[in-house]
C-alpha positions in Angstrom: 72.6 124.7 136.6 71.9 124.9 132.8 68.8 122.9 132.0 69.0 119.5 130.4 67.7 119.4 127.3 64.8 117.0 126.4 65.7 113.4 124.8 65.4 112.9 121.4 62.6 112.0 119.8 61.7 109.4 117.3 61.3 111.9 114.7 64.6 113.6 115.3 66.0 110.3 115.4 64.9 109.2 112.0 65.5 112.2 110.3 69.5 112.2 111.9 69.8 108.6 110.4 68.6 109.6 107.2 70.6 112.9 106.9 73.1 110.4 107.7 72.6 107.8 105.0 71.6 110.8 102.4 74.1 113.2 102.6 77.5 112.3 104.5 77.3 108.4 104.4 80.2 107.9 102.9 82.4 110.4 105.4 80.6 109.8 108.6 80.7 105.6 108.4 83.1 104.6 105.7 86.8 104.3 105.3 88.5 108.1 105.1 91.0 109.4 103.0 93.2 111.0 103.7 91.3 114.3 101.8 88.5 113.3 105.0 90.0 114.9 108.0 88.4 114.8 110.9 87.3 118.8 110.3 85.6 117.7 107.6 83.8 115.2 109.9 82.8 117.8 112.5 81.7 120.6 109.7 79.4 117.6 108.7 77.9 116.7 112.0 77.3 120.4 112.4 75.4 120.8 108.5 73.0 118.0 109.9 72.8 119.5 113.5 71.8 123.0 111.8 68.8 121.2 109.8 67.6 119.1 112.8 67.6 122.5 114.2 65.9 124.3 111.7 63.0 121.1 111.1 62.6 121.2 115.0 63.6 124.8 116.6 61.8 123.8 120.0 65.1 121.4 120.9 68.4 122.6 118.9 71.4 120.3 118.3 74.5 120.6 118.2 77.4 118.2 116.3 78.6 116.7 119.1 75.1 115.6 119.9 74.2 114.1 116.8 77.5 112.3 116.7 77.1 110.9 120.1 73.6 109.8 119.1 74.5 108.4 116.1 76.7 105.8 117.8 73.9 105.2 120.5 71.8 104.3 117.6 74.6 102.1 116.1 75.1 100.2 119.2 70.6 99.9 120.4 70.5 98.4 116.4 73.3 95.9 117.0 72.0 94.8 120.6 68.3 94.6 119.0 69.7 92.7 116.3 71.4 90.2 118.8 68.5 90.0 121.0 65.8 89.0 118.0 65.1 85.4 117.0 63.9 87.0 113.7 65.7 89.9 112.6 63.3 90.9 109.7 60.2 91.4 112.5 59.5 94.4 115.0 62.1 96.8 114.1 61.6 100.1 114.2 62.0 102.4 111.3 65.1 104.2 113.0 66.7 100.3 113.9 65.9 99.3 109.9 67.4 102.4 108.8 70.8 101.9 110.7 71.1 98.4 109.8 70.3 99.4 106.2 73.9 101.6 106.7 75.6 98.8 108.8 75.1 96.7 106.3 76.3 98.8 103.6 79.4 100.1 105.2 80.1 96.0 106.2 80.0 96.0 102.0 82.8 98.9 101.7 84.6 97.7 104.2 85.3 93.8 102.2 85.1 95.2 99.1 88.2 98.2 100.4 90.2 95.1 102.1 89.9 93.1 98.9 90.8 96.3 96.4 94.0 96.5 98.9 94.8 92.5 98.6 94.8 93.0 94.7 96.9 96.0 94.6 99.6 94.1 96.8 99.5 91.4 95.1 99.8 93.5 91.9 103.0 95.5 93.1 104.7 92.0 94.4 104.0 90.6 90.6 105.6 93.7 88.9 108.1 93.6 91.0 109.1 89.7 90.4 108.6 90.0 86.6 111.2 93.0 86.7 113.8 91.5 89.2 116.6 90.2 86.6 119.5 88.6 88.4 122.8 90.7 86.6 125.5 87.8 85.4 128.2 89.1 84.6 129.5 88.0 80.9 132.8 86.3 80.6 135.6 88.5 79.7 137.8 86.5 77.1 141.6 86.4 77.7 143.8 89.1 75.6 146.0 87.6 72.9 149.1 89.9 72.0 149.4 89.3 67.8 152.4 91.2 66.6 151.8 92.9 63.6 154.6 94.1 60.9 156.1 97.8 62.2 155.0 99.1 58.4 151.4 97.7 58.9 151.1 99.2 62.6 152.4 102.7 61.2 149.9 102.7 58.2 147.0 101.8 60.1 148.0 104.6 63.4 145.7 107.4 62.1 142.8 105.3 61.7 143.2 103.7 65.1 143.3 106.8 66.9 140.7 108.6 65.2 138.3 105.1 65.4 137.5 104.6 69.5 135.9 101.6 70.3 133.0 101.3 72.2 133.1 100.5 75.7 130.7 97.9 77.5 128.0 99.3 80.1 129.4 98.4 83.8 127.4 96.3 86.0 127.1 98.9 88.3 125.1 101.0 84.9 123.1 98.1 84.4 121.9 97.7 87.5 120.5 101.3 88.2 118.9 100.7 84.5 117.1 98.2 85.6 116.0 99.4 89.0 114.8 103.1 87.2 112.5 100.4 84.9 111.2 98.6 88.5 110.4 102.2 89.6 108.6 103.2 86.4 106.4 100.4 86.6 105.5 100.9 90.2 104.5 104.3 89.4 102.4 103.2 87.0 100.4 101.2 89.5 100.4 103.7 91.9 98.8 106.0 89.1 96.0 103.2 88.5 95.3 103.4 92.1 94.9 107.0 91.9 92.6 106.6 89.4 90.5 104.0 91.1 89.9 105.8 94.1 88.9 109.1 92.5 86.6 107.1 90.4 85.3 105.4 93.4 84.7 109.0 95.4 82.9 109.7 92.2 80.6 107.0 92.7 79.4 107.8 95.9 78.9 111.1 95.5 76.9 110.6 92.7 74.6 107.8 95.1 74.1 110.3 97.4 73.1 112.5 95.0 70.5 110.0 93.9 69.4 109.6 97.3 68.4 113.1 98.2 
């Protein structure tokens, strides 16, 4: 039988939350993309597996096993958090920690269900300011005026060479006026687009800051 390896210690455990909360944050806890695939999650539990393992070469990791602790550490925080009358006192430094990211993913989390209440709200708008109800206009009865046979001779060039012009069908206007709706809800789905790239900006930029 392969030996089992040693538990973790509290200093492997602190630094796994904090290569958590430093580096990968925002992929390993937050809402994903769809740019975050899963392989991007596992190449990420394997970068901090490979510094764990390089701070303590005694005990190596792998990604599995820092992922597996990571939700062990999620779920001993929540229990301990239950459990205290006063939060605030005798927590441990690795408990603080992953509260500190609990809480701050809880703050992602409404702010991303709020972002997504306005930009339904915003497509149901655009889409009631552009729905226009097509009326068709009345069509006035023809009235057959004779004219004299000299007048209608004189006048035949210029008649034929003079078309007038004809009306746009209601079937015309109608695909007019759904191209528009389209137009503007590709607009908003570009302002979205913009949003989130700016928001992926943001974060990279905190964790950045963080290191």
């Amino acid at each position: 039988m392969r030996p089992r390896k040693p538990n973790w210690s509290t200093e492997q455990k602190l630094l796994l939350v904090q290569l958590v909360k430093a580096k990968r944050e925002g992929l390993l806890t937050g809402r994903h993309s769809c740019r975050e695939t899963a392989s991007s999650r596992r190449w990420a539990w394997d970068e901090i597996a490979e510094e764990i393992s390089t701070a303590y070469p005694d005990v190596p990791r792998t990604g599995k096993e820092c992922e597996r602790h990571w939700f062990i550490e999620q779920a001993k925080a929540r229990e301990t958090l239950l459990n205290q009358n006063s939060p605030a006192k005798h927590l441990s430094p690795v408990t603080k920690l992953v509260l500190e990211i609990l809480k701050l993913q809880k703050k992602d989390t409404e702010f991303g269900d709020r972002l997504e209440e306005d930009n339904a709200s915003c497509q149901v708008g655009v889409a009631q300011q552009t729905e226009v109800k097509y009326v068709p206009a009345p069509v006035s009865p023809l009235i057959n005026v004779e004219m004299p046979l000299n007048h209608t001779n004189h006048n035949s060039e210029n008649n034929t060479s003079a078309s007038p012009i004809c009306p746009l069908s209601p079937i015309t206007e109608k695909n007019t006026l759904e191209i528009s709706v389209l137009r503007r809800q590709e607009r908003v789905l570009q302002l979205q687009e913009e949003y989130y790239s700016l928001k992926i900006k943001h974060l990279k930029a905190r964790m950045l800051m963080d290191l």
